[in-house]
C-alpha positions in Angstrom: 120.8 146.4 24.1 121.8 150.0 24.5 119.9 151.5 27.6 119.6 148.2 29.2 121.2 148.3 32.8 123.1 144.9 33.7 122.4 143.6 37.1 125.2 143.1 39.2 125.9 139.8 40.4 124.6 139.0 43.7 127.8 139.7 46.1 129.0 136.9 48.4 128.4 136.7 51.8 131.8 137.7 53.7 132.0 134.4 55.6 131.8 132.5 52.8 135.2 134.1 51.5 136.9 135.0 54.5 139.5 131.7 55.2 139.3 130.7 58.5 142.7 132.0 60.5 144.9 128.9 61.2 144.8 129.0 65.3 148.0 130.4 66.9 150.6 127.5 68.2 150.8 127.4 71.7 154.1 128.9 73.3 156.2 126.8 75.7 155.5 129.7 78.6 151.8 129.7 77.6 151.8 125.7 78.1 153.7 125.8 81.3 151.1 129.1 82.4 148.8 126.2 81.8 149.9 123.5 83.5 150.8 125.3 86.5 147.1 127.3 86.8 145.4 123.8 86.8 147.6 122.0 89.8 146.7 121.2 92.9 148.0 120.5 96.2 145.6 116.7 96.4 146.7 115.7 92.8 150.6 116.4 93.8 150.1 113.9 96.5 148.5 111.4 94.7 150.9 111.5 92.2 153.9 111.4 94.5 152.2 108.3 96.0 152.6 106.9 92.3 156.4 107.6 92.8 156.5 111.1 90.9 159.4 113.7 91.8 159.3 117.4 91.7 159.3 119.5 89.8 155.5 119.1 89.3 152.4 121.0 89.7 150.1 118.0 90.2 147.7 118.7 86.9 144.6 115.9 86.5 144.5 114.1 83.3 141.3 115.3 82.6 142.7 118.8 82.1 145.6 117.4 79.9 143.2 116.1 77.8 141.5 119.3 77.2 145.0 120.8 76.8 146.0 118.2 73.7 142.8 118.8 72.2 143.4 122.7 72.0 147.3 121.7 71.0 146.9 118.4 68.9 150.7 117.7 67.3 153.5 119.7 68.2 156.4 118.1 68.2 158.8 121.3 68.6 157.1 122.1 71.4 156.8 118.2 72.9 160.6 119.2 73.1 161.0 122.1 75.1 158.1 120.3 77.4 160.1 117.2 78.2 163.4 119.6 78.7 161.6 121.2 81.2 161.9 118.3 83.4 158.3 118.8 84.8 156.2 116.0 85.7 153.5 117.5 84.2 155.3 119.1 81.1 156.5 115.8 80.5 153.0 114.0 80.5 151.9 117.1 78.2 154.9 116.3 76.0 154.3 112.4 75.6 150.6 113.3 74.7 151.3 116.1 71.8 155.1 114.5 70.3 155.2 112.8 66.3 155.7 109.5 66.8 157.1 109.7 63.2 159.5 113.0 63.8 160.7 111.4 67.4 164.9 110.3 66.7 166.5 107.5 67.8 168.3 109.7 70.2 165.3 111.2 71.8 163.9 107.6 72.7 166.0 106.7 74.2 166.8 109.9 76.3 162.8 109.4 77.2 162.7 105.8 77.8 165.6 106.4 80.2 164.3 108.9 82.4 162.9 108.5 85.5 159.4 108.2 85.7 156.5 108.0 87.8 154.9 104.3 87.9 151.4 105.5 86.5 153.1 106.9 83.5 156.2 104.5 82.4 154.2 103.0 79.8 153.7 106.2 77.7 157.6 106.4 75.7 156.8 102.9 75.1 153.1 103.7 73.4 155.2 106.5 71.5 157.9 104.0 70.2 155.3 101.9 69.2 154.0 104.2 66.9 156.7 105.2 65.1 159.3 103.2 62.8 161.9 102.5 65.2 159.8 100.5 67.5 161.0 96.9 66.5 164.6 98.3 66.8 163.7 100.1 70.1 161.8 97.1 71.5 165.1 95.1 71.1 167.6 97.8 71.7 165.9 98.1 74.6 165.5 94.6 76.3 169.4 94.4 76.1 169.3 97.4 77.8 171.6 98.1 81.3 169.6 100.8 82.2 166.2 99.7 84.0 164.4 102.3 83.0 164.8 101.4 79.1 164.2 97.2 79.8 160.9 98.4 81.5 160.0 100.6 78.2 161.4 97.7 76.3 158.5 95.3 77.6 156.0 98.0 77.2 157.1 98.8 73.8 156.5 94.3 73.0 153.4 94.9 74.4 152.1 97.3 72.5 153.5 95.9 69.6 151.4 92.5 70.3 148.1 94.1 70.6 148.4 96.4 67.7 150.9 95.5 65.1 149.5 92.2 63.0 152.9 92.3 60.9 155.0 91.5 63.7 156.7 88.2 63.7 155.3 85.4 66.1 158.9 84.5 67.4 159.5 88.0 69.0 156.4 87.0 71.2 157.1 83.4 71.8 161.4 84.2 72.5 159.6 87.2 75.3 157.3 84.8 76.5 160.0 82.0 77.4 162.4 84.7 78.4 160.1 86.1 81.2 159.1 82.4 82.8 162.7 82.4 83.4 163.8 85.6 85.0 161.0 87.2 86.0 161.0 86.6 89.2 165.0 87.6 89.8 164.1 91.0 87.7 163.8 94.6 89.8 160.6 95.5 91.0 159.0 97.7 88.4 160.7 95.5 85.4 158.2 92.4 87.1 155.6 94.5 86.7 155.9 95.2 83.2 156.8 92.0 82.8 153.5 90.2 84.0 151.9 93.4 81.5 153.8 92.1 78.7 152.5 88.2 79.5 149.2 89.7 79.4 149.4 91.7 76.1 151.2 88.5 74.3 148.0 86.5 75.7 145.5 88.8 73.9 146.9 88.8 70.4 145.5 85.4 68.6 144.2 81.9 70.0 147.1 80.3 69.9 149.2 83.1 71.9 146.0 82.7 74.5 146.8 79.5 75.2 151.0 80.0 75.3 150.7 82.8 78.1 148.3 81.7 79.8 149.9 78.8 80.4 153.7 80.8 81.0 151.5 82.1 83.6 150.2 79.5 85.6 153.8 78.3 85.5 155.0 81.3 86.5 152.6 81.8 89.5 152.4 84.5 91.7 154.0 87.9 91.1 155.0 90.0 93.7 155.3 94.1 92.6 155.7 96.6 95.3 153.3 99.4 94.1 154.4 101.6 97.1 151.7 103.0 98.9 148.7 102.6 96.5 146.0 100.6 96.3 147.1 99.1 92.5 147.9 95.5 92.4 149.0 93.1 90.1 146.4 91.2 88.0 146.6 87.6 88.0 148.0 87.2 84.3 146.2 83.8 83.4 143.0 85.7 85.0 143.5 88.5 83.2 144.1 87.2 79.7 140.8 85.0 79.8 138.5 87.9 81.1 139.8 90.4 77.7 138.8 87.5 76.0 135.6 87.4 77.0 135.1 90.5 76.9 136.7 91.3 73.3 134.7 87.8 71.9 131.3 89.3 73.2 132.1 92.5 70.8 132.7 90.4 67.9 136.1 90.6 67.5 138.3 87.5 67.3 140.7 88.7 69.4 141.4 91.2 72.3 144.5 92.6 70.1 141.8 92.7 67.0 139.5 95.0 69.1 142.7 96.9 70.5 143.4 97.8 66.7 140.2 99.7 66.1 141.2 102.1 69.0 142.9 105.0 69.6 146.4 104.9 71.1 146.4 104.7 74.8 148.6 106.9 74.6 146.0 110.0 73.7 143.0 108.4 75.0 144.3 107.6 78.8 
């Protein structure tokens, strides 16, 4: 009607039309600024005692944690960590990297590399997570290069606790493989090795009994952790005490259990 004042509509509170600001990436110098604020003399030994070289700034796992939270995924920047050559960077780098944007190439490269004992399972965790890891897994078993067998094993052991798809034989062919060499293989290759025994034991009742039994025929095995206190779990032990504990859960299987978690890769 003519005279009649229209009300204005209500205005919107700011925050509810303001988009949040994406947070800015981390920079590789910020990262290393990082790492090298949160080492420590103590943590560099301890880690050296684990067999890891310099360069490193000796940076507790705890804090790396907090440091992939703030990051999450950056694979350009998992890069330029690992090219660093820094113990630490390198940890960093295994913990933010796309299993799905990592290249044949760069595998392999990392699965190569000289690592500390503590952390040679981690290019394996990243393999398995990616598409290349049935290739990689076998690529690397025929591998020359120690170093890339080791991440080989880790890599089947990964795959038998959280890939359900993969075929029985790749298990059963590892299993009889390590009874028969495993105790003519370098040290740190026995050692993931007996891991792999274990990880084929916990991934269905039938694979519980085959390892178990590789194990008591294999015996005792005798890794040189250097000078820690770590020690090598009895396999057949081992495989019958996840059981128990996975079974107690609910779960039918230690492997079944394993699959509900997050990688060990980002959660250790």
């Amino acid at each position: 009607m003519p005279g009649t004042k229209t009300k204005a509509a209500p205005k919107k509170a700011a925050t509810a039309t303001r988009a949040k600001a994406p947070a800015a990436r981390m920079t590789l110098a910020e990262a290393m600024a990082a790492l090298e604020r949160a080492g420590s003399a103590q943590t560099r030994k301890t880690y050296a005692r684990h067999g890891a070289k310099q360069p490193m700034f000796g940076v507790s796992f705890a804090v790396l944690s907090g440091l992939v939270k703030r990051i999450r995924v950056d694979h350009e920047l998992a890069l330029r960590l690992w090219d660093t050559g820094n113990f630490d960077a390198r940890n960093l780098a295994l913990k933010i990297a796309d299993p799905a944007a990592m290249s044949p190439g760069d595998l392999d490269r990392w699965a190569g590399a000289d690592q500390a004992r503590m952390c040679e399972g981690y290019v394996a965790m990243l393999a398995a997570e990616g598409p290349y890891a049935h290739a990689k897994a076998r690529q690397w078993l025929a591998s020359s290069n120690e170093g890339q067998r080791c991440a080989g094993w880790n890599t089947l052991s990964q795959l038998a606790q959280r890939d359900a798809s993969a075929p029985d034989s790749m298990f059963s062919d590892a299993l009889a493989r390590i009874e028969k060499t495993i105790h003519s293989a370098p040290n740190s290759e026995r050692g993931a090795m007996n891991a792999a025994v274990i990880a084929i034991g916990c991934r269905s009742a039938a694979f519980r009994k085959a390892a178990a039994a590789a194990a008591k025929r294999i015996g005792n095995v005798e890794v040189d952790h250097g000078d820690t206190s770590c020690k090598t779990p009895d396999a057949a032990q081992y495989i019958e005490k996840t059981w128990g504990y996975s079974t107690s859960k609910g779960f039918e299987s230690p492997a079944a259990l394993e699959r509900t978690r997050k990688s060990p890769r980002t959660r250790c």
